[in-house]
MDTraj code that builds the backbone (N, CA, C; nanometers):
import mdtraj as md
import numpy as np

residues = "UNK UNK UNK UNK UNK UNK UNK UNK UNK UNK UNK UNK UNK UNK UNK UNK UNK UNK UNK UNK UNK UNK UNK UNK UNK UNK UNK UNK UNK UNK UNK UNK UNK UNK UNK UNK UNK UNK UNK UNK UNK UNK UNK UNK UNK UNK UNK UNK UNK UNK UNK UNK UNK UNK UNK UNK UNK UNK UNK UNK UNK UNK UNK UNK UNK UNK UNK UNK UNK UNK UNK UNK UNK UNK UNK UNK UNK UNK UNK UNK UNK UNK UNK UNK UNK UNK UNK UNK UNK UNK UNK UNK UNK UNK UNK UNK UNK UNK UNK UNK UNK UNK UNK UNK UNK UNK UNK UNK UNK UNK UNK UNK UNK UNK UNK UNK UNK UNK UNK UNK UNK UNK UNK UNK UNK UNK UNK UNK UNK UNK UNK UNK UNK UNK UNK UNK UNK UNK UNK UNK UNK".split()
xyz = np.array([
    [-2.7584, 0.2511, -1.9867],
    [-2.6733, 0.2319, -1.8710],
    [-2.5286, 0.2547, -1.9138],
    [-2.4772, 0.3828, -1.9030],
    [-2.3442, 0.3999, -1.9086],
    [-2.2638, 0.3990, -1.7713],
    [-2.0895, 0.3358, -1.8415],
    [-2.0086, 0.3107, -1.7687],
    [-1.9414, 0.4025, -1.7394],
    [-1.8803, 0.5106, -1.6490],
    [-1.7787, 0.6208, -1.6397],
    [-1.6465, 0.4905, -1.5669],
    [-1.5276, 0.4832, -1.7012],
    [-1.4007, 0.4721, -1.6355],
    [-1.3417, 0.5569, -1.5273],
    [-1.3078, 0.5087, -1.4032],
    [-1.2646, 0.6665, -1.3071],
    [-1.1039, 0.6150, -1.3349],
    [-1.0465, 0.4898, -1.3069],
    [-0.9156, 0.4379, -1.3005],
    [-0.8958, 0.3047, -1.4489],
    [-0.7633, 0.2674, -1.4166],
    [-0.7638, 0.1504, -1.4870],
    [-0.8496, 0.0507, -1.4554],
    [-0.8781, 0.0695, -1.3003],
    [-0.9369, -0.0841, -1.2846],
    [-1.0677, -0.0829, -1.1774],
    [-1.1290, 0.0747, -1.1662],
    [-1.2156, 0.0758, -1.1413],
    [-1.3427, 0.1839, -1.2249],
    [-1.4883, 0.1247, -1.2450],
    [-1.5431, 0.2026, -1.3549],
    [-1.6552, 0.2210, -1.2749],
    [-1.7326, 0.2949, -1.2500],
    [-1.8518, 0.3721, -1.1853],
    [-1.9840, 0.3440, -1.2862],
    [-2.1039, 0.2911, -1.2532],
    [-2.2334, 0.2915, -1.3374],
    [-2.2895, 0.4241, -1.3074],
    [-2.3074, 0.4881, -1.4057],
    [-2.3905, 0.6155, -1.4393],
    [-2.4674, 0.6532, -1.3308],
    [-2.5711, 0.5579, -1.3374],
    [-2.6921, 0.5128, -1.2368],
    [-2.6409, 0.5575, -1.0824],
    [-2.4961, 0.5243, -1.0319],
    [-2.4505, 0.5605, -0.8981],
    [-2.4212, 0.6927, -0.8658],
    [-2.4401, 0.7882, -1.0167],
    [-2.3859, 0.9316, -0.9479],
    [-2.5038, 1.0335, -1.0142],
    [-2.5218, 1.0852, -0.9168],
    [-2.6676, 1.2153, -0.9127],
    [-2.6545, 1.3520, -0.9523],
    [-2.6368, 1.3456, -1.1099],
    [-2.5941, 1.4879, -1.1454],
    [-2.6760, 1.5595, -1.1600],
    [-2.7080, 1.7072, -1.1060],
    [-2.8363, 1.8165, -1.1088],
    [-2.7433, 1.8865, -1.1295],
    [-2.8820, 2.0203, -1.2402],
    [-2.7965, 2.1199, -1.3048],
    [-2.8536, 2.2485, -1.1762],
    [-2.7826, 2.3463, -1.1484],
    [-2.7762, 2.4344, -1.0674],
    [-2.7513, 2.5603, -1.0950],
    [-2.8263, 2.7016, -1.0760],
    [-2.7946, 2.8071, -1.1541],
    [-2.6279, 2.8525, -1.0548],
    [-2.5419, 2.9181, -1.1547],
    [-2.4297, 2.9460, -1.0933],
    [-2.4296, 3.0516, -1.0237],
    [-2.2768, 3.0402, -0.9235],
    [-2.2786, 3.1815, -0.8084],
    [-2.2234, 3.3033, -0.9278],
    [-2.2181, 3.4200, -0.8553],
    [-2.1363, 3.5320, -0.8784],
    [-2.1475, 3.5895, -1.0495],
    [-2.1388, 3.7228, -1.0805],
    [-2.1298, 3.7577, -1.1740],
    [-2.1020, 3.7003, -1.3213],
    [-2.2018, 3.7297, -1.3834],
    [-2.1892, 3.6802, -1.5265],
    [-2.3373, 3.7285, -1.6119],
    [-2.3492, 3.8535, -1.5954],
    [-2.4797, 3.9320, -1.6552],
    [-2.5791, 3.8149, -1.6929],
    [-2.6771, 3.8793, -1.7851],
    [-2.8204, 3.8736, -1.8530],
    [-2.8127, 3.7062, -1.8082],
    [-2.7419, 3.6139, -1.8827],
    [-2.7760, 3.4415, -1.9068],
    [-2.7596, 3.4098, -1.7510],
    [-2.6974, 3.4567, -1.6299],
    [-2.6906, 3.3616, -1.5174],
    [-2.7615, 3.3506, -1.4437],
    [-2.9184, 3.4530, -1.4959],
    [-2.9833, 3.4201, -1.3866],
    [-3.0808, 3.3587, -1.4453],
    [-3.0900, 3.3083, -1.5748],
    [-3.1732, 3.2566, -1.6842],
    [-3.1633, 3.0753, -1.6568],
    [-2.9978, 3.0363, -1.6872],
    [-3.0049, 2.9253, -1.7149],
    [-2.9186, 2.8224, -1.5998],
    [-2.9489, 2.7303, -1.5660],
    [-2.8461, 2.6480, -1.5191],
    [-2.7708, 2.5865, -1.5539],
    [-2.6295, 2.6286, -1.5045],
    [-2.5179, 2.5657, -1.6382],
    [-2.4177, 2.5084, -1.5215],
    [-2.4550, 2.5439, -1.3977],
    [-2.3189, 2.4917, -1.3005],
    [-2.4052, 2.3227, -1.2668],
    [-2.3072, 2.2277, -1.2434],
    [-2.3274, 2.1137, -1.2360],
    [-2.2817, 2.0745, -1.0746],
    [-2.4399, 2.0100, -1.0338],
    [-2.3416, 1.9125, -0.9046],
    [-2.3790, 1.7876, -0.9088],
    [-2.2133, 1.6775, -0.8558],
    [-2.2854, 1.5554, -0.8773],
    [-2.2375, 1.5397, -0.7307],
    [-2.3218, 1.4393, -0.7407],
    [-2.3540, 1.3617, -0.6231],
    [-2.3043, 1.1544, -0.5871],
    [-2.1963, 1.1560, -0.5297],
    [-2.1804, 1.0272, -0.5346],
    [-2.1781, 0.9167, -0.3858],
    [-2.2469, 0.8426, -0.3582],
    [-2.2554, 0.7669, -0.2389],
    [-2.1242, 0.6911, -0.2098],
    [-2.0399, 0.7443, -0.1666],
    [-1.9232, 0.6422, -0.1693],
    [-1.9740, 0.5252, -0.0474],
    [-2.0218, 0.5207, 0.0393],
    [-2.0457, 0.4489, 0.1440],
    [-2.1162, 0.3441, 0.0933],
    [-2.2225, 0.3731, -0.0138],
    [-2.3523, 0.2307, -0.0327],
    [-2.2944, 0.2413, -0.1990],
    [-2.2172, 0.2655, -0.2306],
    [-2.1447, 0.2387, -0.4123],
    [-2.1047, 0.0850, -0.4549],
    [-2.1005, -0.0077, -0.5280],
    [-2.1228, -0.1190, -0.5245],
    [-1.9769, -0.1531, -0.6545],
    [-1.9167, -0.0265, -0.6930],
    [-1.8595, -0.0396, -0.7809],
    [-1.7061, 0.0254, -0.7183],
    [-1.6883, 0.0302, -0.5756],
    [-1.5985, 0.0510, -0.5216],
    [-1.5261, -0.0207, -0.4347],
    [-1.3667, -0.0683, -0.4558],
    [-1.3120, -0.1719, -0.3481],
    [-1.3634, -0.1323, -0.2333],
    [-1.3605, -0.1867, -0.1039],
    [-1.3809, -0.1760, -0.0057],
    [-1.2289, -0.1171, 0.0556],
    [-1.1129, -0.1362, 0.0277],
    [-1.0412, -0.0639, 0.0365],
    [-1.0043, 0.0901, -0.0169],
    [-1.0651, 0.1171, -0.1023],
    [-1.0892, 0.2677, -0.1835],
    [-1.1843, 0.3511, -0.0789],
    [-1.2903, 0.2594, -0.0483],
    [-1.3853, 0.3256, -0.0437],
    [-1.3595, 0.4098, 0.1580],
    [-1.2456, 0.3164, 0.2036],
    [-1.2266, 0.3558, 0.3599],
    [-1.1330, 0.4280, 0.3579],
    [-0.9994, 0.4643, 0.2519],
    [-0.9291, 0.5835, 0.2408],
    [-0.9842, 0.6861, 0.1952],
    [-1.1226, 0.6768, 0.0919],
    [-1.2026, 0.8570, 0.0396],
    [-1.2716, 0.8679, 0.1605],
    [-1.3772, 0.7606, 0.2299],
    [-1.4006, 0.8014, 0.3845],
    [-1.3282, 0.8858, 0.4841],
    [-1.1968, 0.8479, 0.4512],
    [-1.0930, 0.9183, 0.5630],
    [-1.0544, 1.0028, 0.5664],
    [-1.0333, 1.0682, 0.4297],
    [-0.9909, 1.2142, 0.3547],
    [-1.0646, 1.3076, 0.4175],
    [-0.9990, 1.3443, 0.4960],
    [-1.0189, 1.5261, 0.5348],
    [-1.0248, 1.6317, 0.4347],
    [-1.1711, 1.5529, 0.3692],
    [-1.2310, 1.6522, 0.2477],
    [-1.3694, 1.6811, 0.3280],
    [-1.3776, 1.8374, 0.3427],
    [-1.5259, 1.8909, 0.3296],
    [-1.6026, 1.8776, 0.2854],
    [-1.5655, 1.8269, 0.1156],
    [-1.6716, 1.7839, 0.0079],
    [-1.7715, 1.6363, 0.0494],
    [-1.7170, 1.5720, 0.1212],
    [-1.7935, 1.4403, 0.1922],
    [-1.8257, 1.4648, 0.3003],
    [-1.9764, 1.4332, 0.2964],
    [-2.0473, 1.4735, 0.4379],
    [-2.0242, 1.3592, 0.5102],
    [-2.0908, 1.3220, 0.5936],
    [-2.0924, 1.2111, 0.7308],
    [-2.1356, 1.1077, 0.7055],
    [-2.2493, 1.1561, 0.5923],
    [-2.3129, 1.0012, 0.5410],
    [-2.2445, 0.9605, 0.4642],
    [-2.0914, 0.9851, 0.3946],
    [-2.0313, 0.9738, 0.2860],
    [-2.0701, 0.9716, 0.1884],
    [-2.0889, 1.1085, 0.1370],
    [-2.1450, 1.1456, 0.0187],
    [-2.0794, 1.2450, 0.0234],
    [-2.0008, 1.2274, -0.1050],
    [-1.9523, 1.2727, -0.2211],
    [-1.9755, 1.4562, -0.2788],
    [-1.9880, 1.5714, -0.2988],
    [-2.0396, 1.6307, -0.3618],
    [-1.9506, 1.7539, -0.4048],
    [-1.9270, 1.7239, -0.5457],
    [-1.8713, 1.8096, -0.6127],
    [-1.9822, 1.9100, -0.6875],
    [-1.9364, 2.0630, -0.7085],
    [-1.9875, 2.1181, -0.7856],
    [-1.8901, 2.2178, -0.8632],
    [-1.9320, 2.1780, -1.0193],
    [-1.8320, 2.2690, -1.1392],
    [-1.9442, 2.3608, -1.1954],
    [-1.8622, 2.4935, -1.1975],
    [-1.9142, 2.5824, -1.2688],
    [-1.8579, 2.6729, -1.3388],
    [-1.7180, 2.6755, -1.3509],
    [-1.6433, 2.7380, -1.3990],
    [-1.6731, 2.7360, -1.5387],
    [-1.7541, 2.6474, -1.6095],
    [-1.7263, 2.6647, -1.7186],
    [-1.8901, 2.7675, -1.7819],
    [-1.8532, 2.8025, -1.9130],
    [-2.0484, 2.8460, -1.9568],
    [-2.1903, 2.7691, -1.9985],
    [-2.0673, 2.6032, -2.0530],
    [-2.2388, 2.5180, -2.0803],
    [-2.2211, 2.4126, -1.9703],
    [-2.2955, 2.3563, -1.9629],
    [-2.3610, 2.2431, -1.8519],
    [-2.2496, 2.1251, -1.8841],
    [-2.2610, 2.0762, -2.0228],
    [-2.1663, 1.9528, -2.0941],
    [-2.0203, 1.9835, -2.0284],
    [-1.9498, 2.0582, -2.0133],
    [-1.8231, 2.1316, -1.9957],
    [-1.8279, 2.1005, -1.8270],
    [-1.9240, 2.1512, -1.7800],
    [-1.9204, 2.1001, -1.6438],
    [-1.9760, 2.0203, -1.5695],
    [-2.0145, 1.9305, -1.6447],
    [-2.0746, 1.7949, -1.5837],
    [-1.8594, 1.7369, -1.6155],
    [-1.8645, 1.7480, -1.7435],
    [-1.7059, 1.6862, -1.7503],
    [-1.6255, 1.7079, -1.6684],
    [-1.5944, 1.8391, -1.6208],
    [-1.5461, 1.8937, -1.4818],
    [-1.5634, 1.8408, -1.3715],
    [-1.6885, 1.8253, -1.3623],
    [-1.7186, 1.7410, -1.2148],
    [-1.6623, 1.5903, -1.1970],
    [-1.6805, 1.5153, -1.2950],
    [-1.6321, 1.3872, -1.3326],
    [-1.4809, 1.4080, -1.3160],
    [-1.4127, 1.4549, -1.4100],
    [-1.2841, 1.5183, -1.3609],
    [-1.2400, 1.4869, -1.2805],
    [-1.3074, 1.5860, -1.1692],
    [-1.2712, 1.6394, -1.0311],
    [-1.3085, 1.4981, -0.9412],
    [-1.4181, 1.3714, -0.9734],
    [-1.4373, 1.2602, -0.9262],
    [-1.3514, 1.2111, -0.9169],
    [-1.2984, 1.1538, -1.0571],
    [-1.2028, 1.0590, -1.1354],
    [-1.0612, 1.0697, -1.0344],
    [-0.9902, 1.2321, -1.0039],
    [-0.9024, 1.2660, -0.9411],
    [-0.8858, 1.2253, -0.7838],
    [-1.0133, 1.2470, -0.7584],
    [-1.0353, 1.1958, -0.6143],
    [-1.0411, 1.0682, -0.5680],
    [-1.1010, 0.9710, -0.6482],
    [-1.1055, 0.8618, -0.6447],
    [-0.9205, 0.8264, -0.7447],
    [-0.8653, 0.8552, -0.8109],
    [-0.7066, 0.8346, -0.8019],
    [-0.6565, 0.8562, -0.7093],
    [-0.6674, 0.9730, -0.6291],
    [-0.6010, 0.9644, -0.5094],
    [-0.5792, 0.9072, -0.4551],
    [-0.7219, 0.8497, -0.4222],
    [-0.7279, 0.7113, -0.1982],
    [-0.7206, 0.6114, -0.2955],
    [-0.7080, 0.5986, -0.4471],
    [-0.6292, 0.4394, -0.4874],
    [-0.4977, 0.3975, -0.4564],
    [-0.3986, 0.5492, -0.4447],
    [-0.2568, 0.5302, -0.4173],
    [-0.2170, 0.4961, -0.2270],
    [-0.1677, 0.3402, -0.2541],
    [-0.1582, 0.3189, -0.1032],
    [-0.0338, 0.3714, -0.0190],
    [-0.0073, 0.4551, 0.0728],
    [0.1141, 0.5109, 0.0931],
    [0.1635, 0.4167, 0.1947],
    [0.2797, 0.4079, 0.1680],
    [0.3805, 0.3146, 0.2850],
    [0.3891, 0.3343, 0.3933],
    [0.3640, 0.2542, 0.5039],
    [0.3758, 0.3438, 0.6029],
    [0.5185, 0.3699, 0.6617],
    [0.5745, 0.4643, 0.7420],
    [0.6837, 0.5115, 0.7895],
    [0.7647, 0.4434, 0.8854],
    [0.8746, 0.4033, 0.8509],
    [0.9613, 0.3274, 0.9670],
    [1.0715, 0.4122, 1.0248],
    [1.0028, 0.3986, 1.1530],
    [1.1453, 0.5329, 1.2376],
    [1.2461, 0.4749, 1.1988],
    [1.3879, 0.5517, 1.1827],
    [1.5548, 0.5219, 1.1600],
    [1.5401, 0.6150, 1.2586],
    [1.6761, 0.5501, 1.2624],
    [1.7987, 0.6317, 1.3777],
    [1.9157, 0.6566, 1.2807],
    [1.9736, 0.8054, 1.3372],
    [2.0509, 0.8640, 1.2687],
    [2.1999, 0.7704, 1.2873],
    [2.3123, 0.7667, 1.1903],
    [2.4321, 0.6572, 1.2404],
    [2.5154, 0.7561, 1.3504],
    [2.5921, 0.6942, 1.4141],
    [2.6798, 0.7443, 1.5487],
    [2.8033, 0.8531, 1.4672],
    [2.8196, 0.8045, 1.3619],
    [2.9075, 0.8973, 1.3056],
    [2.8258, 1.0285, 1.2200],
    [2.7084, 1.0349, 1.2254],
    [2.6302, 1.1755, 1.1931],
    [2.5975, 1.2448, 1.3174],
    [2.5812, 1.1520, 1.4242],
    [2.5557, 1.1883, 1.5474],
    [2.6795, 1.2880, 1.6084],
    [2.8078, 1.1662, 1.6258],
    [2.9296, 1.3120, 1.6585],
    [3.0179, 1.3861, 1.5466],
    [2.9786, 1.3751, 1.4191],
    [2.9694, 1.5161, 1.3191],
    [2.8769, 1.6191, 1.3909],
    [2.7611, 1.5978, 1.3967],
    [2.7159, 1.7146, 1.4538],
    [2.7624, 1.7683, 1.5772],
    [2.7245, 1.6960, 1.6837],
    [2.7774, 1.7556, 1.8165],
    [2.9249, 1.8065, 1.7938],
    [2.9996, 1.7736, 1.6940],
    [3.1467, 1.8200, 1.6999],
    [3.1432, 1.9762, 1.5992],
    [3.0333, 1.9651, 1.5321],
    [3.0081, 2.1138, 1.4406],
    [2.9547, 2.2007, 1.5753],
    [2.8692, 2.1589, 1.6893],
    [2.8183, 2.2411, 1.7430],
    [2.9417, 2.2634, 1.8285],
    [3.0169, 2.2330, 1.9136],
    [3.1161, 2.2696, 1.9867],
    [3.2079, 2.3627, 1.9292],
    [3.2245, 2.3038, 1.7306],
    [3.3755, 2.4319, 1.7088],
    [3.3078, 2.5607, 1.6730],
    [3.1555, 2.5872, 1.6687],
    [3.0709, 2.6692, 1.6392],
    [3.0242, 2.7960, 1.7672],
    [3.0582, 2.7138, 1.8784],
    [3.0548, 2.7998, 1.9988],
    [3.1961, 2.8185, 2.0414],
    [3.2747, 2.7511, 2.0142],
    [3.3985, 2.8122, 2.0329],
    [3.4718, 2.9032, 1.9374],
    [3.4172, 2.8961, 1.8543],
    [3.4164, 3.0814, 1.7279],
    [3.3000, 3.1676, 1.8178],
    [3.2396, 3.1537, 1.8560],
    [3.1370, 3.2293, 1.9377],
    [3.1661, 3.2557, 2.0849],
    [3.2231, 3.2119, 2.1394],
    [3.3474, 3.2469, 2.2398],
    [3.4575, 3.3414, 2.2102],
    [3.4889, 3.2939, 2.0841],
    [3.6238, 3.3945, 2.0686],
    [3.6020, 3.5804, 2.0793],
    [3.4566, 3.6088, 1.9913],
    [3.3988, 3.7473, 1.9799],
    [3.3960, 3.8158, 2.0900],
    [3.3392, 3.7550, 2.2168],
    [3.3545, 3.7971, 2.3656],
    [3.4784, 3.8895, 2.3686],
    [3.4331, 3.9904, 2.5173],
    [3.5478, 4.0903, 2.5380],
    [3.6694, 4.0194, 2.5848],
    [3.7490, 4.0216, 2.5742],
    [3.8884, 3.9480, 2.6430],
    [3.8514, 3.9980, 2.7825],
    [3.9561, 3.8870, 2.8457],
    [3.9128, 3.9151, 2.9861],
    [4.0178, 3.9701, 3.0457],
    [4.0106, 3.9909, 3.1514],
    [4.1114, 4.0612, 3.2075],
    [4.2693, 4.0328, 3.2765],
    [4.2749, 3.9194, 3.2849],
    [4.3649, 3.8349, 3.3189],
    [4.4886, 3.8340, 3.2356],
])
top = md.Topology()
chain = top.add_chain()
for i, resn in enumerate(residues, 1):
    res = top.add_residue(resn, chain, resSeq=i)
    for name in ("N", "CA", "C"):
        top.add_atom(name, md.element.get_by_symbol(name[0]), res)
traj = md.Trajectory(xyz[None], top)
C-alpha cells in the first residue's frame, strides 16, 4: 500500500488511482504497435476518501474536459517511450491539478474609481476633442 504525496498536506493511497497501460497514438515505427507504453490513470475525485471536501468541490468545478460527470479524473501521458516515465507524467499532471483547486482565490470587491480620477479623465476627454475641433475646416465667418 503506497502513499503518492500530491501536496504538503494532502497524500493519495495508491489503491485510489487506476493506472492502465495503453498502446500510444500517432507515429513512432516498428515498437508502437508492439508495446504499451502510454499511461492512463484514473482518479475518483467524487468517492476519494483522501480528499478535503473543500478540494474536492473546486476540481469538481474546473472547466476541465479531463473530468467526466461522474467526477472522474482521467489523465493520459504518452509523451514519453517507457511506461515508468509516464505513469510519472501522469502523476505529475495529477499532483498539478490537484495544486491548483488547493489555491483558494479571494473573492473580488467592486471599488469605485476616486472623483479626482473621475474628472482627470472627463477633463483629458474634453481637451482631446477640442484639439480635434481645431483640424476642422475653418468656418466661414
Amino acid at each position: 500500500m503506497n502513499v503518492i504525496r500530491l501536496t504538503d498536506t494532502i497524500s493519495v493511497d495508491e489503491d485510489e488511482l487506476e493506472l492502465s497501460a495503453i498502446r500510444s497514438q500517432g507515429a513512432g515505427g516498428q515498437n508502437v504497435n508492439k508495446v504499451a507504453t502510454a499511461i492512463q490513470l484514473r482518479f475518483d475525485i467524487a468517492n476519494s476518501a483522501s480528499l478535503p471536501p473543500d478540494v474536492k468541490q473546486r476540481l469538481l468545478a474546473l472547466p476541465d474536459k479531463r473530468i467526466s460527470k461522474d467526477g472522474v479524473l482521467v489523465i493520459k501521458a504518452q509523451e514519453h517511450r517507457t511506461q515508468a516515465r509516464n505513469r510519472d507524467a501522469a502523476i505529475g499532471r495529477l499532483r498539478a491539478t490537484i495544486s491548483d483547486a488547493c489555491v483558494t482565490v479571494a473573492p473580488r470587491r467592486p471599488t469605485r474609481p476616486p472623483r479626482s480620477a473621475v474628472r482627470k479623465r472627463v477633463e483629458d476627454k474634453r481637451k482631446r476633442g477640442d484639439v480635434k475641433k481645431q483640424r476642422g475646416k475653418p468656418s466661414l465667418d
